[in-house]
C-alpha positions, 0 to 999 in steps of 0.5 A, a space after each residue: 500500500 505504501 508504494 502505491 501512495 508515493 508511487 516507487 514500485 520496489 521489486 518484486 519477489 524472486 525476480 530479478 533486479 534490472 539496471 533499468 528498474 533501478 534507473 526508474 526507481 531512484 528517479 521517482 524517489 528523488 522526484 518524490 523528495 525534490 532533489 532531481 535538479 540535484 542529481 550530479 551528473 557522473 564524470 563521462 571522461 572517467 566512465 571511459 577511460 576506465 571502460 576502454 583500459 577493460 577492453 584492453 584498447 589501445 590509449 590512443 582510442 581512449 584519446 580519440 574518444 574524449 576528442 569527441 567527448 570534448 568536440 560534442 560537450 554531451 549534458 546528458 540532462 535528466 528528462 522529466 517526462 522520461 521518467 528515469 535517470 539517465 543511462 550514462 554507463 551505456 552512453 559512454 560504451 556508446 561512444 567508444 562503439 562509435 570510434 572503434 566503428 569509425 576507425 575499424 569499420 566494423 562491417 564483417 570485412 574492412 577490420 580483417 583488411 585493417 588488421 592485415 595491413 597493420 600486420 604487414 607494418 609489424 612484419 617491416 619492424 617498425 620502432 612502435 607496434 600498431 594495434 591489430 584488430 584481428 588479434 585483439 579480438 582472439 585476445 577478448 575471446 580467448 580471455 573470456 573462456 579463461 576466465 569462465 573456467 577460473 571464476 564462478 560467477 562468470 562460469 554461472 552467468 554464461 552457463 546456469 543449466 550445470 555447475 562446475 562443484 569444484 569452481 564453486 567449492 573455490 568460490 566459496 572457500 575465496 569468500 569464506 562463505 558458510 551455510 546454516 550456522 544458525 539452523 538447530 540440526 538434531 544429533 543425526 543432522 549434526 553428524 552428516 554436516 561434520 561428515 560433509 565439513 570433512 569431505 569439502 576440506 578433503 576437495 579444497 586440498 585439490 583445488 588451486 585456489 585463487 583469490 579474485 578482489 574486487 575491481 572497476 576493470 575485473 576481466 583485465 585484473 583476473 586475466 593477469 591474475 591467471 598468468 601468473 599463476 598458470 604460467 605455461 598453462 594457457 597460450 601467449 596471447 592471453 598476456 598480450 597487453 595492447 594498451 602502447 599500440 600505435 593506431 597512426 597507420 589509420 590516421 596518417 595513410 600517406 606516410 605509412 602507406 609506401 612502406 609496404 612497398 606496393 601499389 595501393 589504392 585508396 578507396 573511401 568507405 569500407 569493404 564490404 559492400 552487401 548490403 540488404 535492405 530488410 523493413 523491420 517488424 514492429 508490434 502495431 504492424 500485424 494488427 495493420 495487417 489487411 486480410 487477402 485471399 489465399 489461393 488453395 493449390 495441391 500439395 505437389 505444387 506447394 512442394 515444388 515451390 518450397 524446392 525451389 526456395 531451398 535451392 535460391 536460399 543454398 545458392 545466395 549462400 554459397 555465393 555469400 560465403 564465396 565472397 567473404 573466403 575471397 575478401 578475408 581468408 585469401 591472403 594476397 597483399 594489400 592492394 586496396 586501403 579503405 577509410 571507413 570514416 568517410 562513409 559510415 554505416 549505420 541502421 536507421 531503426 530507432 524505438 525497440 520499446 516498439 519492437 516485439 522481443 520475437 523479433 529482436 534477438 534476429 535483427 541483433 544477429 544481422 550484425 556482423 559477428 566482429 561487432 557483435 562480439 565487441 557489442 556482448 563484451 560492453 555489455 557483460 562490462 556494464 552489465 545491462 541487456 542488449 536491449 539496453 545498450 542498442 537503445 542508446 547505442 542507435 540515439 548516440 549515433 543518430 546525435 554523432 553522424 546528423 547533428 555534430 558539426 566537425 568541419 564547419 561546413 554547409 550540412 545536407 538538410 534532411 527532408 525525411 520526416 521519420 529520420 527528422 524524428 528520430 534524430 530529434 528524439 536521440 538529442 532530447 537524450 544527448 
């Protein structure tokens, strides 16, 4: 009764507790007692320096993104109609999102290209190591199946169908924890515990046990952490620190460029040109839905028709992967640099509230997997859903690309009164 009369809902019973509810709640709760215009916004520079030391990326990424911090200025102001406090942790991976896609590309093919051409640098024995994206991306994906084999949180959260015994004896040995102190056993319940009390510390004996603290960049303290205890154990990749690696080559194309010592042509945008423009489904769609008349034909028909399907659909495929084996795996030189700053790609789908949870999970998978695995790593960071992240993702992008000035140069005027939209709704954001 009392939270319907100031208007908080707590949580509910053996639900779990969201990032979002919690945003919500604390917003009603400062509205409530009249300090919302008190609320202090957190330090967004901070926020990504310590996001970006994490991930492992390289200074030079964690310079480029508070150049942008510093160009833009985001206030990030508390909406009052929006009820909730901002999502400043999912704004800030936003913005390194945004960075990591205008240098890399992040389509699939362009970074695989990036990352062959700062590997032939490397090859030429440069003074300094340029940042490799292909490797940094083995390195995040290697230090995670470490990590899950090491730390049992991490073990549940990825897997909660089975549990390692051994990795949660550990975990429960490393917090100290102990279960039903207080309970009242009987003489028959008293001698089963003493039993098991034997049995566990009889398993702690074989068990390496490995202390994991508390820490703001967890995955980058524990992976050293299982280094040194697992020296020989796991590959050399696992130790790579790629904080001093140079990204120059991608800025200054014209100085580093000759020394591969081959003919290069220097095309603007990215690599991979497959593009396939899909109308995406919203919940009020199937309700706009007119009915037609379906005309009834017999089963050998409707077989045929679904053979022939099948056969498009294996050969689009087979086209598809033909491309990608030429435009990655093959391994011929460098004949062509892209610069995927010059023509950035991006959904323009804004407002998955309206997006029906069926549909969501697909679209997210038509992404290119090297996003993909960077997006799940910002995730797991600031631990919020896809969901979450995506949102705010999508408004930080509208803001960067249409409403940033950075030349000072006559901008293009937008006629589209959907895209005018959505680009008003993400700057009420920004």
């Amino acid at each position: 009764m009392s939270d319907r009369i100031l208007g908080i809902q707590t949580n509910p019973k053996n639900t779990m507790l969201t990032h979002k509810a919690v945003r919500t709640t604390t917003f009603r709760l400062a509205k409530l007692l009249g300090v919302l215009d008190y609320i202090v916004v957190p330090n967004i520079v901070k926020l990504c320096e310590r996001y970006c030391r994490e991930m492992n990326l390289p200074d030079e990424i964690q310079k480029a993104v508070k150049t942008l911090i510093s160009i833009t200025n985001p206030a990030f102001p508390i909406r009052k109609h929006k009820e909730c406090i901002p999502n400043y942790e999912a704004r800030c991976m936003s913005i390194i999102l945004f960075v990591m896609k205008l240098y890399f590309g992040m389509d699939g093919v362009t970074e695989y290209e990036l990352s062959k051409y700062a590997r032939l640098l490397n090859q030429k024995g440069c003074e300094s190591n340029f940042f490799n994206l292909q490797e940094w991306l083995l390195h995040m994906k290697f230090r995670r199946f470490v990590i899950e084999q090491n730390h049992f949180p991490t073990y549940h959260e990825t897997d909660r169908s089975r549990i390692d015994s051994d990795l949660y004896l550990q975990y429960i040995k490393s917090h100290d924890i102990h279960f039903g102190e207080r309970s009242k056993l009987t003489k028959e319940m008293t001698k089963y515990k003493e039993l098991l009390l034997r049995l566990k510390e009889l398993q702690h004996d074989f068990i390496t046990h490995l202390p994991f603290p508390p820490s703001l960049t967890p995955f980058r303290d524990y992976t050293r952490k299982i280094v040194e205890v697992f020296r020989d154990k796991y590959h050399s990749i696992l130790k790579s620190d790629f904080s001093n690696d140079n990204i120059a080559f991608l800025k200054s194309h014209d100085i580093f460029l000759p020394q591969i010592g081959e003919e290069v042509r220097i095309k603007d945008g990215g690599a991979n040109s497959n593009v396939i423009l899909e109308k995406v489904k919203y919940r009020t769609m199937s309700n706009r839905l007119a009915c037609s008349v379906v005309e009834l034909v017999d089963d050998s028909q409707k077989e045929d028709k679904n053979i022939f399907k099948k056969r498009e659909f294996l050969k689009k495929k087979k086209k598809r992967s033909r491309f990608e084996n030429e435009s990655i795996n093959e391994d011929v030189g460098y004949k062509i640099h892209y610069l995927p700053h010059k023509k950035y790609w991006l959904y323009n789908t804004v407002g998955l509230h309206d997006l029906a949870p069926e549909y969501f999970n697909p679209f997210l998978k038509k992404y290119p997997h090297t996003f993909m695995q960077v997006f799940e790593e910002c995730c797991r960071i600031i631990e919020q859903t896809p969901a979450d992240l995506f949102q705010t993702f999508q408004h930080t992008e509208l803001c960067l690309v249409y409403l940033v000035d950075y030349s000072g140069d006559n901008r293009e005027v937008l006629v589209d009164k959907k895209l005018l939209f959505q680009i008003r709704e993400a700057w009420n954001c920004w």
